[in-house]
N, C-alpha and C positions, 0 to 999 in steps of 0.2 A: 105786760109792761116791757118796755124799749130795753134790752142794755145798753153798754156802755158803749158797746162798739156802735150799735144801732144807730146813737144819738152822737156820734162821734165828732172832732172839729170839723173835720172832713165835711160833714153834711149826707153822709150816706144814709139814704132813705131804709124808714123805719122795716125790717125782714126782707131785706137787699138780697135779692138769687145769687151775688157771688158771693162764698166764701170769704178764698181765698182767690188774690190775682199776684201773681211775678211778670216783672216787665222785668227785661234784661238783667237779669238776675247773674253777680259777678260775685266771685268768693277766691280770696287768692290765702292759699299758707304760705308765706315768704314766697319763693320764688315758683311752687306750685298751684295752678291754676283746678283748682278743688269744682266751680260750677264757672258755665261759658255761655254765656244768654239766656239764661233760663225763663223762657214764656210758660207759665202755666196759668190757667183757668181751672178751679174750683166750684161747683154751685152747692146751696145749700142741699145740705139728703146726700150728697154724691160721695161715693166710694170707689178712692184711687187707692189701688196697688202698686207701689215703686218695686221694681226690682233690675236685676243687672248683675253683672259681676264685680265683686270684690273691689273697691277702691272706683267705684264707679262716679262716684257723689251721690248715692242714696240718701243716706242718713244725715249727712252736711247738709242737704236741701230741705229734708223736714227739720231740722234743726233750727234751720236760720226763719221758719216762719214764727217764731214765739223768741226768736233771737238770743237762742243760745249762740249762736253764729252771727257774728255782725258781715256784714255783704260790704265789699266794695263798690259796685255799681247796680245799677238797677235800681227799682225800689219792689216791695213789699206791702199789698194793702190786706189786711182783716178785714172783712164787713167795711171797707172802704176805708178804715184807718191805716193812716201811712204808718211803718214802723221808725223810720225814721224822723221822726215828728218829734220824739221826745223820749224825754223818761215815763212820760205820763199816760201816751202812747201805748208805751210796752208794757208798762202794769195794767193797764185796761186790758191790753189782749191777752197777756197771759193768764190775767181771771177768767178769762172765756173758754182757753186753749188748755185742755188734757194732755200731757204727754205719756206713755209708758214705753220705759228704756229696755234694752236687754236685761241688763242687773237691775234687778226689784228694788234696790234704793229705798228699802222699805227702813225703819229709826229698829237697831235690835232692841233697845231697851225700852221700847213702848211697846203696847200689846197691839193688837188689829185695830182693836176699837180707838185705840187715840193714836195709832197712823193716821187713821180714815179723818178724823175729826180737826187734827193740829190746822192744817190750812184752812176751812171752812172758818175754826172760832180765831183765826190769827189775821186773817186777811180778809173775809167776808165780817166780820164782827157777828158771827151765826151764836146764841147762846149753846150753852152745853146739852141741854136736853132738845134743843132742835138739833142740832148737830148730830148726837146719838142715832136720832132716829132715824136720819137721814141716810148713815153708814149703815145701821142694820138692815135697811132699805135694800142699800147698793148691795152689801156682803149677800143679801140673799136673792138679789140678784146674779149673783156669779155663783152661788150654791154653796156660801159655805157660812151662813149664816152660825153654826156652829162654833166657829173658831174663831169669833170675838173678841174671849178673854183669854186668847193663848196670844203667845209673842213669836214672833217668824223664825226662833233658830227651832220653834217646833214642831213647824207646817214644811210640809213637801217644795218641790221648787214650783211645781203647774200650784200648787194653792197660794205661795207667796207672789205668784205674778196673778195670780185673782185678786188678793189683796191690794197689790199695785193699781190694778185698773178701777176695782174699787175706791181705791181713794180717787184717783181722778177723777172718778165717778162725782164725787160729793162734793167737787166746788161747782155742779151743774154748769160742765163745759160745753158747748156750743158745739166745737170742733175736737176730734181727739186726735191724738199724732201718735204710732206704734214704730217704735228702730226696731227692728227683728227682734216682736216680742216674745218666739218661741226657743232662740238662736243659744239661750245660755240651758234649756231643757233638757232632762234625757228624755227619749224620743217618746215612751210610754206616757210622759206627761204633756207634748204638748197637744193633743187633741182636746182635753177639758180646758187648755187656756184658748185653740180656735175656738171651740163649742161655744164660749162665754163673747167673743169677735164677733161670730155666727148670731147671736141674740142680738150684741147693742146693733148688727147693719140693719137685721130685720125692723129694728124700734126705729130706722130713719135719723141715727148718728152719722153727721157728716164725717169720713175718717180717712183719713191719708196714710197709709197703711205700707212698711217698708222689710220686704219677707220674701225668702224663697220658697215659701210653701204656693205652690202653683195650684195643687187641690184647691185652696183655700183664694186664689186670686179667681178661678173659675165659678168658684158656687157665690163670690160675694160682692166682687167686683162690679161696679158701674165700666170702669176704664183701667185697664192695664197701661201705665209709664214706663219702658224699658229705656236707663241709662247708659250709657260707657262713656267714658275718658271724662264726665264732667257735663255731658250733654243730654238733652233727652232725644234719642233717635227716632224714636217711634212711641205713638198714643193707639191705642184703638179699646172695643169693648172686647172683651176675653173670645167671643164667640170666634172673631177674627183673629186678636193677637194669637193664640193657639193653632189653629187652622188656615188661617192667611197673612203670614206676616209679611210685612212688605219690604222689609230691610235685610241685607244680605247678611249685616249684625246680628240681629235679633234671630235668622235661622238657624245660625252657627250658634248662639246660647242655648235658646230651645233643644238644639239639638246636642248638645254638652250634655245637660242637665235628664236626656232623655228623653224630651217629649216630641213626637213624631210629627209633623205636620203633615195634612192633608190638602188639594189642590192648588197647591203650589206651580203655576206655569216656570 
């Protein structure tokens, strides 16, 4: 069956190859210019890694596609729907569109199982025992099927951002969107929350994905996006961003960060 974005006003045809499209994509906070033209192209299945230094506008640009961020110029299509189109607009994509934040934003005072379930039976009108089953699904998807009926001040930080992505899991999004979802971790935990990353790219989740884990932009990535000052400087697949960057920016971060490049004229 079509969703909602599929069948949208727009008219975008039914499993449309683009995602996500930014056409002159403008984002100002008061007198700072936060994104500066931002052209991207998204296709369905494809898996971008944003990264860049601090204050780059990573996480303001995955932001603004489910429009946590309202943009000042440009526009924004979903699956061909304009974000600026409406209220009606934005609640269609954001049923579509998974996010997981830095902070798990997880409810302390519900257990796993009705994190997972609140948005499915509130917004989706999902009954309770579809709902359920659908979260036990997702939890044991990300392995932790076990901890269900525990509540998040009693799971680890890598299990509470399983949880997190588990529930995004269960409004069956389309698109996922990750702000440095390993960034609030101590280090020993975040490899089970890439490990669980590592599965949904393999399963062909479209994911736009915003992280300095460069391991993890090399084994999973379609396309590496390196930002600064609000821009995107350079696109390429890992094979090259790693090995042949072409921007005199992007050398000097790579090489910040440690990773050595190879034939470079």
């Amino acid at each position: 069956m079509p969703t909602e974005l599929q069948t949208g006003a727009t008219g975008a045809s039914r499993g449309s190859d683009i995602a996500v499209r930014m056409e002159g994509v403008d984002k100002h906070y008061d007198d700072f210019h936060a994104l500066k033209k931002i052209d991207l192209e998204v296709r369905s299945g494809e898996r971008i890694v944003i990264c860049g230094p601090s204050g780059s506008g990573k996480s303001t640009l995955i932001r603004c596609i489910n429009r946590l961020e309202e943009i000042q110029g440009g526009r924004i299509l979903v699956y061909g729907r304009d974000l600026t189109a409406g209220s009606a607009a934005v609640e269609a994509i954001r049923r579509e569109v998974g996010m997981v934040f830095q902070q798990f934003n997880l409810f302390p005072h519900m257990t796993v199982l009705e994190n997972c379930t609140l948005a499915p039976r509130r917004v989706r009108s999902v009954s309770r025992e579809e709902a359920e089953a659908t979260a036990r699904r997702y939890l044991e998807r990300v392995r932790i099927p076990e901890q269900a009926d525990k509540y998040p001040a009693q799971l680890s930080g890598g299990q509470q951002q399983r949880v997190a992505i588990a529930r995004a899991l269960c409004m069956n999004p389309k698109i996922m969107l990750f702000d440095e979802p390993t960034s609030a971790l101590d280090p020993e935990m975040v490899q089970e929350v890439l490990d669980t990353m590592i599965d949904l790219a393999e399963g062909g989740m479209t994911m736009l994905c915003v992280t300095h884990e460069m391991g993890f932009a090399r084994k999973v990535a379609d396309r590496v996006v390196f930002m600064d000052e609000g821009e995107i400087v350079e696109t390429a697949p890992p094979s090259e961003f790693f090995t042949r960057p072409q921007h005199k920016r992007t050398r000097k971060f790579l090489g910040q960060i440690g990773i050595q490049q190879q034939n470079i004229v």
